[in-house]
N, C-alpha and C positions, 0 to 999 in steps of 0.2 A: 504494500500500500504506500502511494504516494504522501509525503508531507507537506512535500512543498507546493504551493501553490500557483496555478500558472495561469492563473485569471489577470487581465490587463490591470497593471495599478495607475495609481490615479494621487497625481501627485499634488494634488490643489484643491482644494473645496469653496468653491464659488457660492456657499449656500447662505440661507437668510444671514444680515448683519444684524448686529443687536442696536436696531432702532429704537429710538426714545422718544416714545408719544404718549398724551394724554388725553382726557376728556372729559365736561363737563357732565350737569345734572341734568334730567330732562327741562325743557320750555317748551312752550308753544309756538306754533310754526310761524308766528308775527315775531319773534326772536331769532329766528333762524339766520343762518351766514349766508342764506340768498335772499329772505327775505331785509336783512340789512343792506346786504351788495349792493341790492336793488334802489336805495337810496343815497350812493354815491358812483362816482365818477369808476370807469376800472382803469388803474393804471398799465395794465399789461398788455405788452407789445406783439407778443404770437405766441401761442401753443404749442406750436409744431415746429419739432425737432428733428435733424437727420436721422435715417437709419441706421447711423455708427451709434445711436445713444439707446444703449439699452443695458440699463446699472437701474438697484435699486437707488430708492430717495430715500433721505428722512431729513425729518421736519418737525419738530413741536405741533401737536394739535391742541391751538389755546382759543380757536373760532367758535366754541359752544355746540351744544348738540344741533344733530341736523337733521331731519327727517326723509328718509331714504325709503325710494319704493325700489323691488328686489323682483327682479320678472325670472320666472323660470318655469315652465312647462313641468319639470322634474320637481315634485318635491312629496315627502312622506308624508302621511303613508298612501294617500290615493295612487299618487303614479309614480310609485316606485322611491325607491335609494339608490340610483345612477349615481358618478360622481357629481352630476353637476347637482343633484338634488341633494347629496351629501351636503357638499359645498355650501351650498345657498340655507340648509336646515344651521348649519354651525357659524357662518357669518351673520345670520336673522339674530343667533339667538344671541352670539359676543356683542355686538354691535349694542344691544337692548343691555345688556349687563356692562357694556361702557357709558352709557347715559343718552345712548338715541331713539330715535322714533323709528321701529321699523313697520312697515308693512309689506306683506310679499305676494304677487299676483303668484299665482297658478293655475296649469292645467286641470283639468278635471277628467277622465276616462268616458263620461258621454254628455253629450249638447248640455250645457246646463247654464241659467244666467247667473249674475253674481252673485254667491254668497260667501259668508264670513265665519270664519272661526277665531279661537287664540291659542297659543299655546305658550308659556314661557314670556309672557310680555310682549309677544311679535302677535300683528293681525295678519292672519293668514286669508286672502279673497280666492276665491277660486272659480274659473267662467270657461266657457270651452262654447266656441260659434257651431253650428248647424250646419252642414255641409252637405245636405242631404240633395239637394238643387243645384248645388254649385258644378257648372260648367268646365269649370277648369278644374278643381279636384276629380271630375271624372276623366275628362282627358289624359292626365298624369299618373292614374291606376287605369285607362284601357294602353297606357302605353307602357307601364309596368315599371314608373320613375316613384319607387315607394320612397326614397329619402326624399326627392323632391316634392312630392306629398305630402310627406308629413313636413317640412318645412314652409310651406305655404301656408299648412292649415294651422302652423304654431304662431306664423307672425302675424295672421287676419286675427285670430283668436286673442293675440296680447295687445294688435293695438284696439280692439273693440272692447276690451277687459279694462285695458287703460284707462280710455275715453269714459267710461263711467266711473270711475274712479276719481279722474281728474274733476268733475261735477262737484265731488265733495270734499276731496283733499286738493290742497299745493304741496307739492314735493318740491326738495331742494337741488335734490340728483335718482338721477334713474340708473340704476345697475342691470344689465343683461348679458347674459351670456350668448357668443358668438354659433357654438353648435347648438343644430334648433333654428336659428333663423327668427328667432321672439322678438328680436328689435329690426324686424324688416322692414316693418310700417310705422315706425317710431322715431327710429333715430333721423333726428333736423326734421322735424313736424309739431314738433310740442316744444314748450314754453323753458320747458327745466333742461339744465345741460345731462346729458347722455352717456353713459362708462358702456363699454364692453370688456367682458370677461373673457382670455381665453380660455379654453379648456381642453378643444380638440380638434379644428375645424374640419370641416368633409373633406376639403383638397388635399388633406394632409392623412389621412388617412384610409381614404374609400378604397385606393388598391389593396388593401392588404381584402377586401371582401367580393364578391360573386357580387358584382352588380354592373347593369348596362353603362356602357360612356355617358351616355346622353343625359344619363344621371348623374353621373361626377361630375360634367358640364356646367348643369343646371344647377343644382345643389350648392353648388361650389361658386357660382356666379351670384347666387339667392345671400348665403352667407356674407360675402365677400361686401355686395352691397349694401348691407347694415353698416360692418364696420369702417367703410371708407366715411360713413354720415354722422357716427358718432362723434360727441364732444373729445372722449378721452379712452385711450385702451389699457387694460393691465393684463398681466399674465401671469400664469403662479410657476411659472419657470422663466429663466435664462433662455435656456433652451428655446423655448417655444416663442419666446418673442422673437429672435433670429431667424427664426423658420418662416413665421410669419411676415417679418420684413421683405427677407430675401424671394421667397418662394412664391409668395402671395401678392408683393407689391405695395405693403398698407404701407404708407412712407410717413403715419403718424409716430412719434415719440410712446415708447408701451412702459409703461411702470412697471416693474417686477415686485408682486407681491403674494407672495407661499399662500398656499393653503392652508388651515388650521384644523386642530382636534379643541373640543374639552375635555382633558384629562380628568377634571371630576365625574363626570357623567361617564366616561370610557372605565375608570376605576372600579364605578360603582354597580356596572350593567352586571344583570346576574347571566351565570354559567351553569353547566350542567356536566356532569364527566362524559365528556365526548369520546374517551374510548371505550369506556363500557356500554355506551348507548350505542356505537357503531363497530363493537367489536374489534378493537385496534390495542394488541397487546400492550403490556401495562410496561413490560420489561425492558424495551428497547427503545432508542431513540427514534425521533416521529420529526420527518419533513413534510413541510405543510403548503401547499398551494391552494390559492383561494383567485378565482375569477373566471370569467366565458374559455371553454375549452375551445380556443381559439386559435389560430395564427396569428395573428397582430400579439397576444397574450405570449407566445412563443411554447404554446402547449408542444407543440411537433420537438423543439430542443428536449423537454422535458422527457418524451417515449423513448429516446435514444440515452439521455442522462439516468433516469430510474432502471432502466435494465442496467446498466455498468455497475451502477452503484447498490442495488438490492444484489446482483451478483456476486458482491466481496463483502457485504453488511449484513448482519443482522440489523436492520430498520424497517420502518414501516413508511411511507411513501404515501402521503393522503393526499387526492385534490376534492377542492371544495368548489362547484360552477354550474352551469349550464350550458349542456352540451348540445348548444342548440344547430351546428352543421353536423352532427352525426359521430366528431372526431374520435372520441373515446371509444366510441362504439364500434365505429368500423375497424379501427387504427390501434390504437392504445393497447384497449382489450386482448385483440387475438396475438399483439405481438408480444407484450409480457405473457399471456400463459403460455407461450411457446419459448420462453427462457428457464434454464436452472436458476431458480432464485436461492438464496438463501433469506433474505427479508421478505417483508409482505407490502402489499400494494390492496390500496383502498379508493375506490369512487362512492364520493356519497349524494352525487349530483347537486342541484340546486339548497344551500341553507337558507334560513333567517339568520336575520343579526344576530340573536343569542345561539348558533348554532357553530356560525363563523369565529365569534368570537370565542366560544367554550374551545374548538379547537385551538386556533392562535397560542390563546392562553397555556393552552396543554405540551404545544409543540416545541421539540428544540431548536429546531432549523426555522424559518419563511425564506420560501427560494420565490423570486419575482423575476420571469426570465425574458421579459417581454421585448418586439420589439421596436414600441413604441411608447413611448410615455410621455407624459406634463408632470403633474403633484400627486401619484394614484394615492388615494385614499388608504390601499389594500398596504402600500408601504408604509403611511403614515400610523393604522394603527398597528404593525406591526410592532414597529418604533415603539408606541405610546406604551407596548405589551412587555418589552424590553425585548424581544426574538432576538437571539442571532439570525443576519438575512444574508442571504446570495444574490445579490441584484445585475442583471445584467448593466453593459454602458450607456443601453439607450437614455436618449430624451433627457427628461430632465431625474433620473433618477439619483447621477454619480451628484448632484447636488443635496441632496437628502442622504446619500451615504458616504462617508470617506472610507477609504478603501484601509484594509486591516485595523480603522479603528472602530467605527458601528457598524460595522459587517467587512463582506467580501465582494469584488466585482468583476465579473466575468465581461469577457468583449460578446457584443451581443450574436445569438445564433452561434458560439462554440462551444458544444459540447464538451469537449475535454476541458477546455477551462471552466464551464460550469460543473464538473464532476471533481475536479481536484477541490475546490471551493466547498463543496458539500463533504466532500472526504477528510479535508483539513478540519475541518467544525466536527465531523464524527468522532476522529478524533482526541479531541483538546475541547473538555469539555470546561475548563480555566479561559479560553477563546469566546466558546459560545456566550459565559456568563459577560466578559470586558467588554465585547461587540455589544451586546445588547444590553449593559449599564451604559452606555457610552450613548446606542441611539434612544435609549428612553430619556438620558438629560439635552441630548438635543431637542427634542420634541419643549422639556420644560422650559429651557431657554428662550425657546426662538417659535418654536410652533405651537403657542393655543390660542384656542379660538380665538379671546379678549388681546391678546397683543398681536394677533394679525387683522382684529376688526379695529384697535387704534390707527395701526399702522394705513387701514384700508380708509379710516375717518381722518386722517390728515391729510390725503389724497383728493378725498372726498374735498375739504375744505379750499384745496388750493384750485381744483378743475371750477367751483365753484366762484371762488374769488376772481379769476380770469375771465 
């Protein structure tokens, strides 16, 4: 067995800086840093910055709370825990426990007009238009452009969600995120200045899926067109602001601002013994994958790394996902039981959160071998969990791990350097524990919720002030 490890290292860590921001108590939105702007002059001279500037800011937030509406198609529990509905559930609620006003439109799963909930101090509205008539949503499914689809019907549905909304609120900034297409009919149409989030855009990664061109096209053009009309972009990677400059064309200035967790709420979520519910020996060590049994996810790395390594292990190899192209099934499956294992291998398909998490919690390893990434969520509570992790280089990952100190990092799609990585953590189990003390105080440092929802309210304040 190998020791040494032949995973690409990574000599730098570009990740979050330790910003210094703060923020008042709630007011009322005749208080607010727009509704003040609004009665003076604005000093500033342009916005927009070359595509060589892309660094985080910081800046003192001493402009008072602000009242932020939060659009996301994605958000718990009606449609789903994607990341971007991750995302937008943990900035509502930081934002609200830094001293602002949030409310958050949403999707809804069928036609529905506005209604309201709360949860945690955030107003939750939730609207979804009728499309039953619609001309052009039919042309789009008889021509089988399903992303393009659904991105039409997210951006009619968020500004006609808006539009009612705006009747009884003023907002000071409007936050959306760029996949989805929710700020199509919004951004430079309404009164308040405009953020886009990135997250993932289509052009950036619809080849890794079975879908027509004419759809990437389209898609990709729908997207595209919000973000050029937006007031302001951010992105919760280095990485992906780059990507989106160079590849995309936005030649606006993008802020770089991480994603967050709440570690108290992540703490406190209850578990369940995940391997006596799923039959996953108690004895031996447990590598744990969580996400779509995909390509873009780098599951196919994965059928070639779990046979090497259950080969010379006693381990247990568990992925946690939805295997919604077949992959496990056709692939995965018949090629491990056609191996001498000495370890064991588990699919437990699709979890809930306390299911995902009871594992994490349980396992020694979290290998992320994808290969594509921004801020995944799946690495961040890894992090929060303290795992030793195996992360490939994509994306924006090698920013959230330093290489031999909060985990391992393999060059993405190589197998043998993601096998040596898992076999060095096998192991030196004095490794597993340092990697993963190491990325749980990154996370307390730099990545929770409230110090990424300051950092995202200083931003707030200055798109504002301009």
């Amino acid at each position: 067995m190998s020791t040494a490890c032949k995973c690409r290292p990574v000599t730098s860590r570009p990740g979050p800086p330790p910003w210094n921001a703060s923020s008042t108590s709630p007011n009322c939105c005749r208080d607010s840093p727009r509704a003040r702007h609004r009665c003076r002059p604005s000093t500033s001279t342009s916005t927009r910055c070359s595509r060589s500037t892309v660094r985080p800011h910081h800046w003192p937030s001493d402009a008072g709370p602000v009242k932020i509406a939060l659009l996301s198609y994605e958000y718990p529990p009606e449609t789903g825990f994607g990341g971007i509905g991750t995302y937008t559930w943990y900035q509502a609620r930081g934002l609200v426990r830094a001293g602002h006003d949030v409310h958050v439109l949403a999707g809804a799963t069928e036609p529905s007009d506005l209604r309201e909930s709360e949860h945690d101090g955030v107003r939750v509205f939730r609207y979804r238009a009728d499309f039953a008539r619609s001309l052009r949503v039919r042309a789009l499914r008889a021509g089988k452009l399903w992303w393009s689809k659904n991105r039409l019907e997210n951006g009619i549905s968020m500004e006609r969600g808006l539009r009612r909304l705006l009747e009884r609120h003023v907002y000071d900034i409007v936050e959306m995120p760029e996949c989805g297409a929710d700020g199509l009919r919004i951004a430079g149409r309404i009164d308040a200045p405009t953020l886009i989030k990135l997250h993932s855009p289509a052009q950036l990664i619809m080849s890794t899926y079975d879908v027509r061109k004419a759809d990437i096209i389209l898609c990709s053009f729908l997207e595209r067109r919000a973000m050029r009309r937006v007031t302001a972009v951010t992105s919760c990677s280095q990485f992906l602001a780059r990507e989106v400059q160079t590849k995309l064309g936005i030649g606006k200035h993008i802020e770089v601002i991480y994603n967050g967790i709440d570690l108290t709420l992540f703490d406190k979520a209850p578990q369940f013994d995940a391997r006596e519910r799923f039959d996953i020996p108690h004895d031996v060590p447990m590598i744990f994958f969580a996400g779509r049994l995909e390509p873009r996810k780098g599951i196919h790395v994965l059928k070639d790394a779990a046979a090497r390594v259950l080969a010379n292990h006693e381990a247990a190899f568990v992925f946690a996902g939805d295997d919604m192209f077949g992959y496990a099934e056709k692939e995965m499956k018949p090629f491990l039981d056609a191996q001498d294992l000495r370890g064991t291998y588990h699919f437990l398909g699709q979890l809930d959160l306390a299911g995902v998490r009871s594992c994490l919690r349980q396992a020694d390893i979290f290998v992320i071998p994808s290969l594509w990434e921004n801020c995944p969520y799946s690495c961040l509570e890894a992090m929060a969990a303290g795992r030793a992790i195996v992360a490939s280089d994509a994306g924006g990952l090698p920013e959230l791990i330093e290489h031999d100190v909060s985990g391992l990092v393999a060059a993405t799609e190589d197998v043998t350097g993601t096998v040596d990585c898992l076999e060095r953590l096998l192991a030196d189990a004095d490794l597993r524990r340092r990697c993963g003390d190491a990325a749980r105080r990154s996370v307390e440092e730099s990545l929770t919720d409230v110090h990424i929802a300051e950092q995202s309210a200083a931003y707030y304040a200055k798109v504002i002030a301009h």
